[in-house]
VEXKEFI-864279 format. One record per residue (C-alpha): residue in three letters; x, y, z. Coordinates in steps of 0.2 Angstrom, whole numbers, plus 5000, padded with zeros to 4 digits. Example, Ala and Ser with C-alpha at 12.3 -4.5 7.8 and 13.67 -1.06 7.14 Angstrom:
# VEXKEFI-864279
ALA506249785039
SER506849955036
***
This chain:
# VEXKEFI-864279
UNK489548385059
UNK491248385048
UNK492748465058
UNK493348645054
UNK492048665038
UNK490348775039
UNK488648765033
UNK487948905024
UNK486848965041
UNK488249025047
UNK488949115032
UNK487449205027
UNK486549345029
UNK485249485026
UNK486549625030
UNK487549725020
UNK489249665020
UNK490449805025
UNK492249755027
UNK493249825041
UNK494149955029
UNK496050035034
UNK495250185019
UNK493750165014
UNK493550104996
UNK495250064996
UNK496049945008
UNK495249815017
UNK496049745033
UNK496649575033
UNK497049565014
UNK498749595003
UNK499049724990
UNK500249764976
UNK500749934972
UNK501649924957
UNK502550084953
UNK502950164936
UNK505050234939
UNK504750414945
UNK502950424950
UNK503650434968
UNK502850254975
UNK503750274990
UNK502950444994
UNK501150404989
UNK501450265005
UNK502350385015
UNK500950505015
UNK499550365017
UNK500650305034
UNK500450485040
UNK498450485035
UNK498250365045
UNK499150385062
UNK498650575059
UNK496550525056
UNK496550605041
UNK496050565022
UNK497050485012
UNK496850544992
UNK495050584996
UNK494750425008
UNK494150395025
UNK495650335035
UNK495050205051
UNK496550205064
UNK497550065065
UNK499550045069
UNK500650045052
UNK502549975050
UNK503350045037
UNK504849935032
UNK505950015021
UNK507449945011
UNK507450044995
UNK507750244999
UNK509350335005
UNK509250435023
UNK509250595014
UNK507450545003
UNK507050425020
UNK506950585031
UNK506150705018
UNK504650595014
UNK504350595032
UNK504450755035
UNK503450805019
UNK501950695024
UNK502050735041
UNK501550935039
UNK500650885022
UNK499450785038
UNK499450945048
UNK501050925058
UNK500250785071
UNK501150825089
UNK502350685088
UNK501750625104
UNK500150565098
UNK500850495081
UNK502150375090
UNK501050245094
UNK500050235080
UNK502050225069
UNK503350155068
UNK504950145052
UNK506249995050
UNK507350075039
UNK508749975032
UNK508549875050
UNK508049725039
UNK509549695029
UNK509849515038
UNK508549385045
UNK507249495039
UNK505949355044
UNK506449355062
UNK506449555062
UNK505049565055
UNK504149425065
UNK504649515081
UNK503949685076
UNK502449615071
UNK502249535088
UNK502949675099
UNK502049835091
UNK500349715082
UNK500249835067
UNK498449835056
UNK499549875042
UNK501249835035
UNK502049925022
UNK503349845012
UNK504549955004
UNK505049854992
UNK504849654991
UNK506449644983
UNK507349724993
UNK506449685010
UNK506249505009
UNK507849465002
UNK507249394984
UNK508849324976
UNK507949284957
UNK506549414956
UNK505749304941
UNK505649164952
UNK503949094955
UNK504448964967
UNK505249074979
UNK503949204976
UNK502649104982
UNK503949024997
UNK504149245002
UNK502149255001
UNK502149085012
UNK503249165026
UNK502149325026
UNK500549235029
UNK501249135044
UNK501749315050
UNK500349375049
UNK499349235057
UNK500649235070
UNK500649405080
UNK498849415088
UNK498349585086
UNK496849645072
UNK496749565054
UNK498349615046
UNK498349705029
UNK500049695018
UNK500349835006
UNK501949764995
UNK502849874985
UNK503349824967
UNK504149904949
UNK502849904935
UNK503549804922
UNK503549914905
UNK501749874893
UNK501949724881
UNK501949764862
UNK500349664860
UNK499149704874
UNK499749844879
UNK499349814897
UNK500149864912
UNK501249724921
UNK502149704939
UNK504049654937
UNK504549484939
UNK503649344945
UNK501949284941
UNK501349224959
UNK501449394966
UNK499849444956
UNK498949274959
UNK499249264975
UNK498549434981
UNK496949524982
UNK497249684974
UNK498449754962
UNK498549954960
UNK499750034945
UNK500550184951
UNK500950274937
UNK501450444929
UNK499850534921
UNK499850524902
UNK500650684896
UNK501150734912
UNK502850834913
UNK504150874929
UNK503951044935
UNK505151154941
UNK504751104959
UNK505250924955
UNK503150854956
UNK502050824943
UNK500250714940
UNK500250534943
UNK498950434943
UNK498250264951
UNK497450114941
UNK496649974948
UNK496949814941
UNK496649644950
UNK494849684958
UNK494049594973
UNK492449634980
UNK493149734991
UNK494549874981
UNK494750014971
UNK493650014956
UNK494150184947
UNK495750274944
UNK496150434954
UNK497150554946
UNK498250644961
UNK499050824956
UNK500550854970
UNK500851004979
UNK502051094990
UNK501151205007
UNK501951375010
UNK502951405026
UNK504451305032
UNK504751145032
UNK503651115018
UNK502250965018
UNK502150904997
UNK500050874998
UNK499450734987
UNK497850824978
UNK496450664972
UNK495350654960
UNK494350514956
UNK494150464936
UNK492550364932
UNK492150264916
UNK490650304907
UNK489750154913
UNK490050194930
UNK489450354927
UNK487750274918
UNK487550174933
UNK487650324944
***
C-alpha cells in the first residue's frame, strides 16, 4: 500500500454528503472565504452581526447558524464604530446575557499591530475558535505591497499552518477585503490587490451596495451580497439585505435578508 495516499473505497460513498456547516448554505467549516466589500456597504457590520448570530444561536441573514467559537480580529475600525457594531448586533441578536456569550466570543481589537503571527497563533491555540474573522487582511496581517502576489501567497501560507496548528474543530477563515472598482471591459466585479487571494480560497462573496439604493436619513440603506468563486459547498444566489434599526434604547440595526434567485434556478425549482 503507498504511504499517506487513499483508494477510492475509502472515499466513496452512497450518502449524501453534508458538510459540517458554520450557517448553513453559507460557510462550511475548515475552508477560507473572501468578503470583498464595496466602500460603504458596512463589511465590517455584516461580520459583526454574523459573530453575534452565531455565539447568540440565532440566524444569520435567513441561515441556520451551528455554534462554534469565533475570533474576530479587528484592525481596521475606530473604538467609537468598534464599540457600536457590537452593541448594535448584540440587541439586533436578542441582547444574549453576556454570560453565555463569553465563551463562544472573543475581539482582538488593534491587539495585532505587531507579531501578529505570534498573537494570532496564541489565540488560536488558547481559545480553539471554529471561526476566525479577519477585519481586514491588510491591515491584520501586515501586507506591506497589497498587489503582491508572492507575499500574498507567503500571508495565506502562515494561516494555513495556523490553522493546522491549534487542535481544536476544522477552522474556517473569513478574510476581509476592498472590492476593486468593475473593469471597463467585463464589467465584473474584482477584490483589491493581489491575484492569489481569489485562487487560493474556496469562496468569494461581493458585499455591495444595492443598485439604486440611496443613504437614508438613519444612515442604513440595501446592500446586497453576490457570490462569486463557487465550491461545491457556498452561497449560490445573491441575498438582498434591507438594514433596520429596533425601537427601545440602545438600539440593535437588524440586518433583514432576502434571497434573489436566477431564473434557471427558479425552472429548476
Amino acid at each position: 500500500m503507498l504511504p499517506h495516499v487513499k483508494p477510492p473505497s475509502e472515499i466513496l460513498t452512497h450518502r449524501v454528503i453534508t458538510p459540517d456547516w458554520i450557517v448553513e448554505d453559507l460557510f462550511p467549516r475548515g475552508t477560507f472565504i473572501i468578503i470583498a466589500g464595496e466602500a460603504g456597504a458596512g463589511k465590517s457590520y455584516l461580520m459583526y452581526n454574523l459573530a453575534y448570530a452565531i455565539a447568540s444561536n440565532r440566524l444569520f441573514l435567513g441561515h441556520q447558524t451551528y455554534p462554534t467559537r469565533v475570533l474576530y480580529v479587528d484592525e481596521e475600525n475606530a473604538d467609537p464604530d468598534f464599540l457600536q457594531y457590537n452593541q448594535w448586533a448584540w440587541v439586533a441578536n436578542g441582547s444574549t446575557p453576556l454570560e453565555a456569550l463569553d465563551p463562544w466570543l472573543r475581539f482582538a481589537h488593534f491587539d495585532f499591530l505587531s507579531d501578529w503571527q505570534g498573537k494570532l497563533t496564541k489565540a488560536v491555540r488558547e481559545f480553539k475558535p471554529g471561526l476566525v474573522i479577519i477585519d481586514t487582511a491588510t491591515s491584520v496581517l501586515d501586507i506591506k505591497d497589497e498587489n503582491s502576489n508572492g507575499e500574498a501567497q507567503e500571508k495565506l501560507k502562515i494561516l494555513r499552518k495556523i490553522r493546522h496548528l491549534h487542535g481544536g474543530p476544522p477552522m474556517t477563515y473569513l478574510i476581509l477585503k476592498h472590492e476593486k472598482t468593475r473593469d471597463e471591459i467585463g464589467h465584473r466585479r474584482d477584490v483589491r490587490g493581489a491575484k492569489v487571494w481569489i485562487g487560493n480560497v474556496d469562496q468569494v462573496i461581493y458585499h455591495v451596495i444595492a443598485p439604486g439604493a440611496k443613504r437614508r436619513r438613519d444612515g442604513t440603506r440595501k446592500t446586497c451580497l453576490e457570490p462569486s468563486k463557487l465550491r461545491a459547498f457556498a452561497l449560490r444566489h445573491k441575498i438582498m439585505i434591507d438594514p433596520s434599526f429596533t425601537e427601545g434604547t440602545p438600539k440593535g440595526l437588524i440586518l433583514n435578508a432576502n434571497p434573489v434567485y436566477s431564473r434557471s434556478e427558479h425552472e429548476a425549482e
